[in-house]
Each structure stands twice: as C-alpha cells, then as structure tokens.
C-alpha positions as CSV (number, residue, x, y, z in Angstrom):
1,X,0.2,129.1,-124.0
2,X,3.7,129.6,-122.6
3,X,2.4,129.1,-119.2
4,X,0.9,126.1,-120.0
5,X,3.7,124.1,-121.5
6,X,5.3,124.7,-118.1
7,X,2.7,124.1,-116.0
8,X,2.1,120.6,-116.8
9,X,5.5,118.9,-116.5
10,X,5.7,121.1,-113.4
11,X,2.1,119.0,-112.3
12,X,3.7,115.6,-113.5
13,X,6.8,116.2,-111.6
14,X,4.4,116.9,-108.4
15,X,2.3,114.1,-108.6
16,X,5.1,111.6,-109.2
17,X,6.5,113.1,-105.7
18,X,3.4,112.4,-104.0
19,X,3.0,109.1,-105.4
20,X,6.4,108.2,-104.5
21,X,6.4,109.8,-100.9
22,X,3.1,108.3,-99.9
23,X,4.6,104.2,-100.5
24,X,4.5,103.2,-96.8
25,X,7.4,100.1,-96.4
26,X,6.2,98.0,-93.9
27,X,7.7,95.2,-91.7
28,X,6.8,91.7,-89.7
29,X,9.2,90.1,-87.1
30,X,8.9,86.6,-85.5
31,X,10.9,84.2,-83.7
32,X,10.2,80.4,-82.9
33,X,11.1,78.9,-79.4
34,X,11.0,75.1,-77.7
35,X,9.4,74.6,-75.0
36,X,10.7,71.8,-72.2
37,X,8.7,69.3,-74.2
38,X,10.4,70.1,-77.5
39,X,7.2,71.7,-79.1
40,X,8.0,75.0,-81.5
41,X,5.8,78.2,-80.7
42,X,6.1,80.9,-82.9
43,X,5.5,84.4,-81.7
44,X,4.7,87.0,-84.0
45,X,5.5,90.6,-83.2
46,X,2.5,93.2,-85.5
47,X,3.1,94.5,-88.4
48,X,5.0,98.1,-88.4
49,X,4.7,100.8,-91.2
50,X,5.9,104.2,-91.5
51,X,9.7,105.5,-91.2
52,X,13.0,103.7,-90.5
53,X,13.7,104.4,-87.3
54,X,9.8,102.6,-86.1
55,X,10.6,99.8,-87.7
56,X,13.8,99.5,-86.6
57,X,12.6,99.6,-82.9
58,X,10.5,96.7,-83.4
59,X,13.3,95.0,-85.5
60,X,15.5,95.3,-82.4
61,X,12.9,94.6,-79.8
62,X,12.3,91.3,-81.6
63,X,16.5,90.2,-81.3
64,X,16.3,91.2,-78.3
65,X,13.4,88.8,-77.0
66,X,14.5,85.9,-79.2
67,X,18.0,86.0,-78.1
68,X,17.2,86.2,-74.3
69,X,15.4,82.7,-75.3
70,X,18.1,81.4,-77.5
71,X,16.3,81.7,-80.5
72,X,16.8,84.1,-83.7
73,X,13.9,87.1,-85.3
74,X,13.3,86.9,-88.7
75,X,12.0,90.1,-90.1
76,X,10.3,90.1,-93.5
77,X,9.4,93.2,-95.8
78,X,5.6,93.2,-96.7
C-alpha cells in the first residue's frame, strides 16, 4: 500500500508535465501596403507553431518585408 500512495501523485505530477509541455503557442504576421493607386493589400505570412526561436524567424522576416515597403507587421498570438 506504501507504494501506492507514492505512485499516484508521482503519475499526476507526470501527466500535468505532459499536458503542460505538449501546448504548442502559435503565431500569425501580416502587414498592409498601398499600391500607386492608393488601394491597401494585405499580405499574410502562415501560421508558425512550435518553439521560440521559429516563430521568431518569421516574426522578423515579416519587419523586415513590411519595412522595406514602408509599412509595419503585426503579429498576433493564436
């Protein structure tokens, strides 16, 4: 019975882990443009899951496109 009482907090603390570890953040960047004739186009980069450093790639990619057309990105957390 010892064992027991052990062995299930020792379960819940596992499975809280896994839960917690298996939350994916994901991310969506865009950023909006005028053309000569004045019109707005939105371009819309895909979404990116997973780790940091990924979506930090795309986040900078995106500043980098929008400001080399005098625009801003806007990344939003899904």
């Amino acid at each position: 019975m010892k064992t027991r009482k052990h062995f299930t907090p020792l379960l819940l603390i596992l499975a809280v882990g896994m839960a917690l570890t298996a939350c994916q953040k994901c991310e969506t960047c865009s950023y909006t443009t005028r053309n000569t004739s004045g019109e707005e186009s939105t371009y819309y980069f895909p979404e990116t899951c997973g780790p940091k450093y990924k979506r930090q790639i795309q986040r900078e990619t995106c500043e980098t496109t929008a400001a080399y057309f005098g625009s801003t990105c806007v990344c939003t957390k899904n």
